[in-house]
N, C-alpha and C positions, 0 to 999 in steps of 0.2 A: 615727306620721305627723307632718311638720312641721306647727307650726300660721304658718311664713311663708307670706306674700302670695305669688301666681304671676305669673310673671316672663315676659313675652315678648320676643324680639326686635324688633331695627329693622327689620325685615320686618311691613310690616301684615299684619295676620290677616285672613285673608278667612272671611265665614263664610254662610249662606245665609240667604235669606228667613225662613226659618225663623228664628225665634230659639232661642240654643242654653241647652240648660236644665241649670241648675245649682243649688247650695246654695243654703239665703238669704243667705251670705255674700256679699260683693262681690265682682266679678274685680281685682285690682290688679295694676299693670303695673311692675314694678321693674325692680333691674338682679341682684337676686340670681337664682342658675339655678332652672330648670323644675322644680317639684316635683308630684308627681302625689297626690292625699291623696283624698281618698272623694270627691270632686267630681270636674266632667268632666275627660276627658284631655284637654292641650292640648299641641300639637308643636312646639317651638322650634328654634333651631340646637343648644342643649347638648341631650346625651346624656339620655335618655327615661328615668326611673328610676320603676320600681311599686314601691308599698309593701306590704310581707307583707299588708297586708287586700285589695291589688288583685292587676294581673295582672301575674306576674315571669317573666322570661321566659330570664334566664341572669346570670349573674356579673360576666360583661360588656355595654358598656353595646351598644342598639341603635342603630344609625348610620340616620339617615334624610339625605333631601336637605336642601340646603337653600333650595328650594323652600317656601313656606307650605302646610301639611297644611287642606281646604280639605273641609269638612263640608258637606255637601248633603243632601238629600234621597235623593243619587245613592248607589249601596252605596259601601261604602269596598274600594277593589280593590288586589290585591297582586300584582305584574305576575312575568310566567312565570320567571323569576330566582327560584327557591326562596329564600325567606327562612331561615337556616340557626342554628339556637339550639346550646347548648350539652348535655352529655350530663344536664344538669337539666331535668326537663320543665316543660312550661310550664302554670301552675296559674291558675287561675282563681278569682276571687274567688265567695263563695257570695252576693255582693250583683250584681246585673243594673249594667253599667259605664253610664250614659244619657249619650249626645252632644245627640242632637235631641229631638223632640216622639215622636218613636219609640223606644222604648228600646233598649239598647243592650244584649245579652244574650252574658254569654260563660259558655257551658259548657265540657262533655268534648268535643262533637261540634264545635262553629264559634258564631262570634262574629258577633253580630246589631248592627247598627247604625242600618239604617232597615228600611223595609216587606221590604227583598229580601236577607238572610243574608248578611252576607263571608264570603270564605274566610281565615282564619286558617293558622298553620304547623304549628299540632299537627294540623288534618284534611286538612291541602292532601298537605305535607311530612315525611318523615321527618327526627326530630334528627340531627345529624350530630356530630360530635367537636370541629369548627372555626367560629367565627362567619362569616357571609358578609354584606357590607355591598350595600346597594343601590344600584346605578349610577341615579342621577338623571337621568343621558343619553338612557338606554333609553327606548324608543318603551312606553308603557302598554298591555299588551294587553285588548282584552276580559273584561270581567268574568265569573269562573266564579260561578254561582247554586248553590246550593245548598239546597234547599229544605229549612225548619226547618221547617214547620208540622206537626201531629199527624198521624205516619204509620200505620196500621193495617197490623200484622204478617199478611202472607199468612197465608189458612186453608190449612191442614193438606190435600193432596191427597183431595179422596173416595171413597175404596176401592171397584173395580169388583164386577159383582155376585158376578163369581166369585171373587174375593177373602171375600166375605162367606159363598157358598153353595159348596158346593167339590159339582165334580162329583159324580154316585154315583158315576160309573164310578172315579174316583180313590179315593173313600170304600172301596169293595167291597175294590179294594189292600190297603188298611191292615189291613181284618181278612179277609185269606183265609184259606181253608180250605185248609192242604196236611196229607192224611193217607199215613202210609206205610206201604206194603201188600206181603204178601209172598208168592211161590208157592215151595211145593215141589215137585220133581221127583225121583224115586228108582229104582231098576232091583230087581230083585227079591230078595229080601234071603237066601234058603235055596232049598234044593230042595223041590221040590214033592212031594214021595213024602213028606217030614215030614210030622207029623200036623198037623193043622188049626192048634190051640192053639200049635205051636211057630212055626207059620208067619205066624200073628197078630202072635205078641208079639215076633219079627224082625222084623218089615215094623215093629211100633209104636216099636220102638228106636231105629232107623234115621231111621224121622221126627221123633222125639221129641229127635234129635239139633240138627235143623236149626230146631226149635220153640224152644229154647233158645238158638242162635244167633241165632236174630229177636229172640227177648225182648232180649238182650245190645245188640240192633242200633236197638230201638225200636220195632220193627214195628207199627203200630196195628192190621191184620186181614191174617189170613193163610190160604191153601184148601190143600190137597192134592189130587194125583191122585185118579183115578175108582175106586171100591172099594179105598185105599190100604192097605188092612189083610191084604191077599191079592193071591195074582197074578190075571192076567185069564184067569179058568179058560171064561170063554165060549168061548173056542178049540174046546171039546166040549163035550159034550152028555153028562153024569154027574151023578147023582143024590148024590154024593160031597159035592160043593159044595151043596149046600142047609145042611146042617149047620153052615156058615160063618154063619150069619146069626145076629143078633143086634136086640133091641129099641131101640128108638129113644121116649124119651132115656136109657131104665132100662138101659139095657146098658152093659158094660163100658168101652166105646171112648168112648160119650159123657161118663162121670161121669169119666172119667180128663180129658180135654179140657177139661171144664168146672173141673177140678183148675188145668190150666197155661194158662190163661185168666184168671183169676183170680189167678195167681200173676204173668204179665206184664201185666194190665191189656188184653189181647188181643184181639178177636174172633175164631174159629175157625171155617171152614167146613169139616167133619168128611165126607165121603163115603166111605157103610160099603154092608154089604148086610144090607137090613133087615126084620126080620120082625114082621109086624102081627097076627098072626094062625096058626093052622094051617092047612100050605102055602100063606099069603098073605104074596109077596115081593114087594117094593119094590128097585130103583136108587136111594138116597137119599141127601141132604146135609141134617146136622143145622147148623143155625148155633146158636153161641153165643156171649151178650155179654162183655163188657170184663169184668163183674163176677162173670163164672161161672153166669148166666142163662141156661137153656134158652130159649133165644127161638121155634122152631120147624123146621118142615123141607120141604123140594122134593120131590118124588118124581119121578125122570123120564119125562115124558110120551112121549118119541117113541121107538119100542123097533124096534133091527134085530132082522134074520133075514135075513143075509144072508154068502153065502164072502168070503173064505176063511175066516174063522170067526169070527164076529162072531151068535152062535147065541143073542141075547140071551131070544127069546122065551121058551124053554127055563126061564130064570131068573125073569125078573122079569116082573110087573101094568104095563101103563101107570098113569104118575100119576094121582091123584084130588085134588089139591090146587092146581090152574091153576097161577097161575104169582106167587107170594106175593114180596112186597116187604118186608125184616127192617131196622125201623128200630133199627140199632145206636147205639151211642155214638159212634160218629166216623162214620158214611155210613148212606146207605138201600144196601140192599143187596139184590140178584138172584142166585138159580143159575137156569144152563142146563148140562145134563150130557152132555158130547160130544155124541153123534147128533141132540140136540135141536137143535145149530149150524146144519145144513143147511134151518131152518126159519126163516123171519123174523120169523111169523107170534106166536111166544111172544116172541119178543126184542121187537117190539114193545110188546106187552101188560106185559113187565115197563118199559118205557120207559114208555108210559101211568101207570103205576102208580108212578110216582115214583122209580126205582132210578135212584141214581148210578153204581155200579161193580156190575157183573155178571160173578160168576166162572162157567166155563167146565171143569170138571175133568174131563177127558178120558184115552183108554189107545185111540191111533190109529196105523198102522203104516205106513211107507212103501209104497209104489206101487200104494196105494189112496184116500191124500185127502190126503196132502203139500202138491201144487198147488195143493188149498183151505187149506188150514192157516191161511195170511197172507194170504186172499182174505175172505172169509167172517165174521170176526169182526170184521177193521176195517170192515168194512162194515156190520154192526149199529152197530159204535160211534159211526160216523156220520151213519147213517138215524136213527137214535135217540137221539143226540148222550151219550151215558154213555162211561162207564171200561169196558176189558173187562180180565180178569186170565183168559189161558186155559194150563191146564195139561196135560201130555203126561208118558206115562211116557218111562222109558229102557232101551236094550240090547234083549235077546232072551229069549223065555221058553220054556225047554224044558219039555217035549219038543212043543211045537206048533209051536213058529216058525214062524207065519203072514206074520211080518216084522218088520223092527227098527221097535221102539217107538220114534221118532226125537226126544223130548225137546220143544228150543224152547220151552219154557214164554213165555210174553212178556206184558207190558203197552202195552195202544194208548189211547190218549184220545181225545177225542169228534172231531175231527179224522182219526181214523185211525192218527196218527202212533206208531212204535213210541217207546215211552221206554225198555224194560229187555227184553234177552232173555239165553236160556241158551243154554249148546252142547247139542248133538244127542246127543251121546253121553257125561255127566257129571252124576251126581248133585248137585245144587246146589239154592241157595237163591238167589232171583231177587226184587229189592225195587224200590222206584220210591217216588217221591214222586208223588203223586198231587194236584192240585190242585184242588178242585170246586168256585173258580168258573170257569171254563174251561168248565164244562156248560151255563151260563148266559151266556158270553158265543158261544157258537157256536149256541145255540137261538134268539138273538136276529140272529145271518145268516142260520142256514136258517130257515124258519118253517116244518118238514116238520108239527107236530103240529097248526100253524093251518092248513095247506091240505089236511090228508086229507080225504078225502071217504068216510067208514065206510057211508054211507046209501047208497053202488054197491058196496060190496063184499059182497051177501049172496051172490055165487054161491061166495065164500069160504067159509062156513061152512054151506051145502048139503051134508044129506049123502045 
């Protein structure tokens, strides 16, 4: 920085009441040009020159009026005519530049001169490539303020509450329960004049077929038809068929199930015909878990006797086990076995009792309950807000043809709604994704288990 005296022009300097505060050096008034050096800036006719420790502003020099530059208490203003520097930015010295009794502060942001902030060309203005000189002519417009003082950075918006708490109902989403469930359907695998034993272990082939293709499939629990292990010899009344029966769980049919259970991680709804006792038979469905666990078994309570041949009494005891809810690995689970369907009264009690899905394995014939088939069991599924999974055999069984076994196995949800059905006439394997919470969000529409009123229904259970 020079150590020459500062030089003003023949133009008096005007300056304000204020007096303007400088070095302890003197001001001297020469004829050599304007130099600017760590003391105040002072504006003459020559070209305004900063020194590397002040403020520089481009290469070339800054052209002012020449008008006297006029220090007040008033901000110093830079009128709407962008002040236009060179592609050098314009730097600031790290010492505050002082004009008046207010200091005089240039930063990164804007250049301070008295109580109220100038605007400067590095906050106002963008650099441009070319210098632009200032018309001295031009009317001064209103001073833009800018306020320097200590700004506190907005807080952070405050997260609503459900931001913070997330619905259940959204929560329950994340971790649903979809389990995938399978029914089988089959027509009768040999002729019936075979001996027993042969007639077993073609019906267990045949299904064993389709137990295999669920495992391949994922299936997590899966039922069969009503006595699947035999045709449906209730058609007559022959003391033939007693010999079919088999214990439950020490018998054949259930240790082999508990075998392919085990092997796909499963549950098996097994219905055989079952023998408890000498000449004490059962209608029954073994269930077993995922891990190959005898869990327990249904007996069915509601027994026909009734044409065209449906001569159940003949065979089987009414149940003596109500109506048991098998809590598996993947659901709570219910049987009702065919004819029990036409009853509400059990569908409800496994509803009470906790069951999600309730299988339904049935061997029913057309132009006897068809018309109920799809009437009946979505309507438990809704009264009672559960899964139903109901199965039907297929084709014709000679020599009784009482009538075609019409199939449709299907799955309805607690809504009613079918999700998965079969054809009427095709051995198949029928699956569905079942989702369980969908039991709990339709028990919270209907409130059917908060408004019964059990305490009027004793003429119900009058016998």
């Amino acid at each position: 920085m020079s150590d020459e005296p500062q030089v003003v022009s023949e133009e008096p300097q005007v300056v304000s009441d204020e007096s303007q505060v400088g070095s302890d050096e003197p001001q001297v008034v020469s004829d050599e040009p304007q130099v600017v050096s760590e003391e105040p800036q002072v504006v003459s006719e020559e070209p305004q020159v900063v020194s590397e420790v002040s403020q520089v502003v481009s290469e070339k020099p800054q052209v002012v009026s020449e008008e006297p530059q006029v220090v007040s208490e008033e901000p110093q203003v830079v009128s709407e005519e962008p002040q236009v520097v060179s592609e050098e930015p314009q730097v600031a010295s790290e010492e505050p530049q002082v004009v008046s009794e207010e200091p005089q502060v240039v930063s990164e942001e804007s250049q301070v001169v008295s109580e109220e902030p100038a605007v400067t060309a590095e906050t106002a203005v963008p650099p441009s490539e070319e210098p632009h000189a200032l018309d001295a002519e031009e009317p001064v417009a209103p001073p833009t303020v800018i306020e320097v003082a200590d700004v506190e950075m907005p807080a952070p918006p405050t997260p609503s509450i459900n931001e913070i708490i997330r619905e259940p109902k959204s929560e329950k989403k994340q971790m649903s329960r979809i389990v995938k469930c399978g029914l089988i359907q089959t027509s009768l695998a040999c002729d019936v004049k075979e001996s027993l034993e042969t007639i077993r272990d073609a019906q267990t082939e045949r299904t064993l077929k389709y137990i295999d293709q669920a495992g391949q499939e994922g299936v997590q629990i899966i039922c069969m038809q009503e006595i699947f292990t035999g045709p449906y010899f209730c058609a007559e009344q022959n003391t033939r068929w007693y010999d079919s029966v088999e214990p439950i769980p020490d018998g054949p049919t259930t240790r082999l199930m508990q075998e392919y259970a085990k092997k796909y991680s499963m549950v098996i709804v097994v219905p055989i015909y079952e023998e408890d006792g000498t000449g004490v038979y059962y209608n029954t469905a073994a269930v077993i878990d995922a891990d190959g666990t005898y869990l327990g078994k249904y007996r069915k309570n509601h027994i026909p006797h009734t044409a065209p041949g449906f001569w159940e009494k003949f065979y089987f005891r009414p149940g003596n086990l109500g109506y048991p809810v098998f809590k598996t690995k993947y659901a709570d689970v219910g049987v009702y076995i065919c004819y029990d369907r036409h009853f509400p009264e059990g569908a409800r009690e496994l509803g009470l009792a906790g069951a999600e899905i309730v299988f339904n394995p049935s061997a029913t014939v057309a132009g006897l309950s068809e018309y109920l088939w799809k009437l009946e069991q979505p309507a438990h599924a809704v009264a009672n807000g559960y899964f139903v999974g109901a199965i039907n055999r297929v084709g014709f069984e000679a020599p009784w043809n009482i009538g075609e076994f019409y199939g449709q196995s299907y799955f309805c949800d607690p809504r009613g709604q079918f999700l998965a059905q079969a054809k009427r006439d095709e051995d198949a394997l029928v699956t569905a994704e079942l989702d369980l919470d969908k039991i709990r969000e339709v028990r919270h529409t209907w409130q059917f288990y908060r408004d019964r009123r059990p305490e009027t229904y004793g003429g119900l259970v009058r016998l």
